[in-house]
N, C-alpha and C positions, 0 to 999 in steps of 0.2 A: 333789169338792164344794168348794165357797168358801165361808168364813165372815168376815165383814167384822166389826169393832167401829172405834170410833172412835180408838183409837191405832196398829191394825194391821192387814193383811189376809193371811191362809192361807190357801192353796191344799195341799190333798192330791189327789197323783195314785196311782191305783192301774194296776201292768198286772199281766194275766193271761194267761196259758197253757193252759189246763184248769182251773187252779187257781191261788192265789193261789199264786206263789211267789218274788214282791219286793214292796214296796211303802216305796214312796219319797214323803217328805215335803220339799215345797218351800213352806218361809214365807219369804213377802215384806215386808219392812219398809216401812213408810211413815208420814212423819212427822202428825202428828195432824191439822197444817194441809191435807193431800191432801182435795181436794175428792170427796165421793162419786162423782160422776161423774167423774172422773181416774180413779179409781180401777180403775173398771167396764171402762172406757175399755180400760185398760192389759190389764187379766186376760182381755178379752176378745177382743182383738189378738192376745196371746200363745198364749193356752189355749185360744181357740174356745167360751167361756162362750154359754150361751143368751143373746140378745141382753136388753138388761133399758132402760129409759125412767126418767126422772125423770115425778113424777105432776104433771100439769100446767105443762108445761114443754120447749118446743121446741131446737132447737140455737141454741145463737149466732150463729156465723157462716150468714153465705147465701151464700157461696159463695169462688173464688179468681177474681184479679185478678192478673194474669204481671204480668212487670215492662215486657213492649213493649205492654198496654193500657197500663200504668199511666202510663208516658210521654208516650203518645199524649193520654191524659185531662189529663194535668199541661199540653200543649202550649195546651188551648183557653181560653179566658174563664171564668170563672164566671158569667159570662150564659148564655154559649152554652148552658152544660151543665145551668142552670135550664130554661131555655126546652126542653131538649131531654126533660128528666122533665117539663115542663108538660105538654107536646102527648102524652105518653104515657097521661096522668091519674093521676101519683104525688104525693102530696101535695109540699107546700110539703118543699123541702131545704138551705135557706138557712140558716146556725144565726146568727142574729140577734146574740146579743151575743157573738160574736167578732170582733174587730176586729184588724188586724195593730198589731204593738208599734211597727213602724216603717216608713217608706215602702218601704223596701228588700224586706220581708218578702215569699215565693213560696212556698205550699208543695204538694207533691203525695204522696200515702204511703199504704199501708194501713194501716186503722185498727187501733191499738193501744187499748182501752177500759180506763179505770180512772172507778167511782164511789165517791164520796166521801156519808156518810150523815150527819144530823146526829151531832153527840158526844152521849154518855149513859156515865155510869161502866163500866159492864158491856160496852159498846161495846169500850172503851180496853181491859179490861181480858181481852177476849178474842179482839183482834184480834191475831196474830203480830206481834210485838217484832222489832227491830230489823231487820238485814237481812231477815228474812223479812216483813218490811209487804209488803201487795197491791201499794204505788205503788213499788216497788223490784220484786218481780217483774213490774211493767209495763214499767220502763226495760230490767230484764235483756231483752225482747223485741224493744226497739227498734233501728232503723239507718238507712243512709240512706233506703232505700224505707219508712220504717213512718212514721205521725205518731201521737202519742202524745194520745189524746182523754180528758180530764177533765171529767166530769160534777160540779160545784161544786154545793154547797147554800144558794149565795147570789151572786149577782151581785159582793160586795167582797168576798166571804172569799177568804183566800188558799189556793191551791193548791202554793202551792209558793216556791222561791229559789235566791237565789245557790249556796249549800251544795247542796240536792238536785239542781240541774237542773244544775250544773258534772257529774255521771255522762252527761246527757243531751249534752252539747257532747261528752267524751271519745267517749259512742257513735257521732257523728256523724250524728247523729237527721235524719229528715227535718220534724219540725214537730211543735209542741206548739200545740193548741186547745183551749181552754175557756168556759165560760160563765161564768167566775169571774173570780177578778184575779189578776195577780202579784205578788210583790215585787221586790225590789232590781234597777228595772227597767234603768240603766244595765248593772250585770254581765251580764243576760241579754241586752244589746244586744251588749254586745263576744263574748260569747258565739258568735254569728254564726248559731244557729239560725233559723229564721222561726218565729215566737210571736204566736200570736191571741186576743188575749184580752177578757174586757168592758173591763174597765180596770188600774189596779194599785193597788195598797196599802198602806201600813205594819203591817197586821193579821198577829196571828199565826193562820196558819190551825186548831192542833189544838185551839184553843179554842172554837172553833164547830161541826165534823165532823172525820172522820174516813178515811181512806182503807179501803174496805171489798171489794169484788172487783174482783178484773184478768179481761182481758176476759167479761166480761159485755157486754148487752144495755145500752145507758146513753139517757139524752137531755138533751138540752140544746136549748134554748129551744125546747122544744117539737118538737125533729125526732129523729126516731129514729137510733141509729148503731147498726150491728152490730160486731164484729170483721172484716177483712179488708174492709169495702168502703172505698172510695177518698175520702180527704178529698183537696179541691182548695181552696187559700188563695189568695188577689189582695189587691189594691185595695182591691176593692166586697165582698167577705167570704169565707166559709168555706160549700160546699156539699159536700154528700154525695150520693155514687154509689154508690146501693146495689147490691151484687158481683154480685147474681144479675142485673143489667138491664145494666152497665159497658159489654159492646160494641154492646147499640142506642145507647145512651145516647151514646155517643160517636160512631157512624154519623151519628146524627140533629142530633146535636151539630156534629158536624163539617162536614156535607152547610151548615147554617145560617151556618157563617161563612166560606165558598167564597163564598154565596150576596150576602152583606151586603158581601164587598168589593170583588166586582162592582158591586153599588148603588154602591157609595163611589165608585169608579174613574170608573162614569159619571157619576154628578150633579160629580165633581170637575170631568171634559170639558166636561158641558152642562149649567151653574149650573141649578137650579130648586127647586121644591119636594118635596120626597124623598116625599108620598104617591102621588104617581104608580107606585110603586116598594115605600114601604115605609111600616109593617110589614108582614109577611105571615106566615102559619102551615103551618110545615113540615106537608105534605100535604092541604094546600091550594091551591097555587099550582094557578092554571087556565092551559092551554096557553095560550089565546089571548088573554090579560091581557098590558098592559104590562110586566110581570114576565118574563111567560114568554119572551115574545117575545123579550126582552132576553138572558135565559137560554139561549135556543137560537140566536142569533147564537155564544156561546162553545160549544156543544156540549152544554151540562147539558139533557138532555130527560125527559121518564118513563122511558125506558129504563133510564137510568144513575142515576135520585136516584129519592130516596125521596120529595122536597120535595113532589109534585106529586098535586094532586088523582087519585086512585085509585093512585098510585103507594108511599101510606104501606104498612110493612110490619110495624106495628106493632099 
């Protein structure tokens, strides 16, 4: 049997032979901070416990994302890779007030999630102290393939600085994204991370919230991130690839900008107006459009893309 309280969990095993004639007791220590579900997790891995559920309440992650999707996702636009959950019918995955800290800034990772909650006394006063804070068990997770997502509870509060994120550069993190702001935004430049953020700061962040669970379920501006799906950073912003769809998403993705730089190639040849040609919507494209036509001069037909009216696989 297993009896859990909140500063420990015991496990007694019994074996028999006809009769009891050992009986062996194995308790497991676990610090108070171990999430009930770690907990479960563990005992149930080990010992083969009847499976058991949190009430109301699904897993976090949706799924895994290898390191040669992840690369492949990190290679396309954040257009592309909008447009390719558009035509799927996933909502919006844009995260809006993420902006890179500098022009330089690229990033590609699996999601690493920390939410931060407003402050309240009881907050502070029962979240795990020092190293044991959530937003340090988030760093400890991170490296080059992870970006590290902060869900902020304001657009200027700060998430973070020079002091906490100097762990983040030693890790050799792949990207830190928020909805929030930074500080001491020069150190985090030389830093050499990619950092997306609303804006940045002089605020101290614990006076407004709090950093309260690592990966969890977060959002930010409105778009949903789970753990392990793919944040992709540019330019033009910060979009999410959620894990369980990453290789259509990237098929459909990818098939879209073969497509467009074809467009490009010709109207560069034969100057004119690009609607003859473009926009168009991957699995839509009809053979015998200007498109298509174009299209199967290079080989791309229904056979081989997905682009094409009846040919979507989605």
């Amino acid at each position: 049997y297993a009896k859990f309280s909140k500063k420990y969990c015991s496990l007694s095993l019994f074996t028999c032979t006809g009769k009891v004639n050992r009986i062996t007791t194995v308790t497991i220590m676990f610090v108070s901070s171990l999430r009930r579900t770690g907990a479960r997790a563990i005992l149930s891995s080990k010992f083969s416990l009847p499976p058991c559920r949190n009430f109301a309440m699904g897993a976090a992650a949706g799924g895994h994302i290898d390191d040669e999707l992840l690369e492949k996702l990190g290679s396309l636009s954040t257009q592309a890779l909008v447009d390719g959950l558009w035509v799927m019918g996933w909502p919006s995955a844009q995260i809006d007030d993420a902006k890179p800290l500098h022009p330089s800034h690229k990033c590609v990772g699996r999601a690493v999630t920390l939410n931060f909650v407003p402050a309240r006394p009881d907050i502070a006063q029962d979240k795990p102290a020092g190293g044991n804070s959530p937003e340090y068990e988030a760093f400890e997770l991170c490296g080059p393939n992870e970006v590290l997502v902060m869900s902020s509870c304001g657009k200027m509060e700060s998430v973070g600085g020079d002091i906490k994120f100097l762990r983040l550069k030693q890790l050799k993190i792949g990207g830190l994204v928020t909805d929030g702001s930074v500080r001491d935004t020069d150190e985090i430049i030389n830093y050499g991370f990619p950092c997306f953020s609303h804006s940045t700061t002089a605020r101290q962040g614990p006076a407004a919230m709090q950093p309260w669970e690592c990966n969890g379920v977060v959002e930010l501006s409105g778009v949903t991130v789970r753990p392990g799906d793919a944040i992709v950073g540019d330019q033009d912003g910060v979009v999410v690839v959620p894990a369980k769809v990453a290789p259509m998403v990237y098929d459909i993705a990818h098939g879209r900008e073969v497509i467009e730089e074809i467009v490009k190639e010709e109207l560069i040849k034969n100057p004119g107006p690009p609607g003859k040609y473009y926009p168009f919507m991957s699995g839509k494209i009809k053979v015998d459009s200007p498109l298509g036509q174009l299209l199967a001069t290079k080989g791309i037909t229904p056979e081989n893309s997905n682009q094409f009216e009846g040919s979507a696989n989605w």
